[in-house]
KOLKEDO-780333 format. One record per residue: residue number from 1; residue in one letter; z, x, y of N, C-alpha, C, O, CB in turn. Coordinates in steps of 0.1 Angstrom, whole numbers, plus 5000, padded with zeros to 4 digits. Glycine has a CB too. Layout:
N
> i:aa:n_zz:n_xx:n_yy:ca_zz:ca_xx:ca_yy:c_zz:c_xx:c_yy:o_zz:o_xx:o_yy:cb_zz:cb_xx:cb_yy
> NUM:A:Z:X:Y:Z:X:Y:Z:X:Y:Z:X:Y:Z:X:Y
...
This chain:
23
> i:aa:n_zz:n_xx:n_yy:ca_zz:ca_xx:ca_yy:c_zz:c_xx:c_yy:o_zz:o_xx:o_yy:cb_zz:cb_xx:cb_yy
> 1:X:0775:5029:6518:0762:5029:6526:0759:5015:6531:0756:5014:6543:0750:5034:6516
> 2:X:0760:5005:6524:0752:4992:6524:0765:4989:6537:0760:4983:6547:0750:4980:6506
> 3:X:0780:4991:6537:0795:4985:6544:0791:4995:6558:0794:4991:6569:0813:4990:6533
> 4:X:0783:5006:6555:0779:5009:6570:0773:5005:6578:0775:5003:6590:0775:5018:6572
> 5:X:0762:5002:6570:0749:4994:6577:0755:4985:6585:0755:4986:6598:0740:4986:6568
> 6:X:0762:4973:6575:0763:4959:6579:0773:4961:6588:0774:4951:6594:0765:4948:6569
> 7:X:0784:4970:6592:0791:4978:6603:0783:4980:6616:0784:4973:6626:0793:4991:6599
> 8:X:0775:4992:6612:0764:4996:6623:0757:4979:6630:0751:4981:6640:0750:5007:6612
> 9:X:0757:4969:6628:0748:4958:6630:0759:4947:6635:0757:4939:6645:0740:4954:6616
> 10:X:0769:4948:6628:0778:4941:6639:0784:4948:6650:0788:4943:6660:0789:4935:6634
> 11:X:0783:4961:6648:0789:4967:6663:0776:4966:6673:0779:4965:6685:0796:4985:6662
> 12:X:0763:4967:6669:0754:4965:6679:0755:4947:6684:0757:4944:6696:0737:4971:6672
> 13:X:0755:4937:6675:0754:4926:6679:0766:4925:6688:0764:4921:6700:0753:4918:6668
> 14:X:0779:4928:6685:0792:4925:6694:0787:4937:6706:0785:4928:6715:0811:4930:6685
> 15:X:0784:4948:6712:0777:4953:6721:0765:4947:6726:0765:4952:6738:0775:4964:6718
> 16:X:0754:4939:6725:0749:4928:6731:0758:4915:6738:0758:4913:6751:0741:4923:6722
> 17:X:0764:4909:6730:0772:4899:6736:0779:4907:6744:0774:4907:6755:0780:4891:6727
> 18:X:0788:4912:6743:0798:4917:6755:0791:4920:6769:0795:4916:6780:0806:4932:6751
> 19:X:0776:4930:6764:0768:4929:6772:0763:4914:6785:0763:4911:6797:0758:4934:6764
> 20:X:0760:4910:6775:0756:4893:6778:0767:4884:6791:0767:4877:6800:0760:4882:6761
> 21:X:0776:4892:6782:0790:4886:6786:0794:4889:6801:0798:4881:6809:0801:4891:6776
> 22:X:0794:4904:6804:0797:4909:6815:0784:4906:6825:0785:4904:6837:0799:4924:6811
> 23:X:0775:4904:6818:0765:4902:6831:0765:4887:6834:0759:4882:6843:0747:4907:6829
């Protein structure tokens, strides 16, 4: 549960930056 989360939270953070990144 807790290895998902902190999963779930880096795949949103690396999907901002990339975001970031491309624009």
């Amino acid at each position: 549960m807790m290895v998902a989360l902190l999963r779930d939270a880096r795949f949103s953070v690396q999907g901002a930056v990339t975001a970031g990144n491309a624009r």
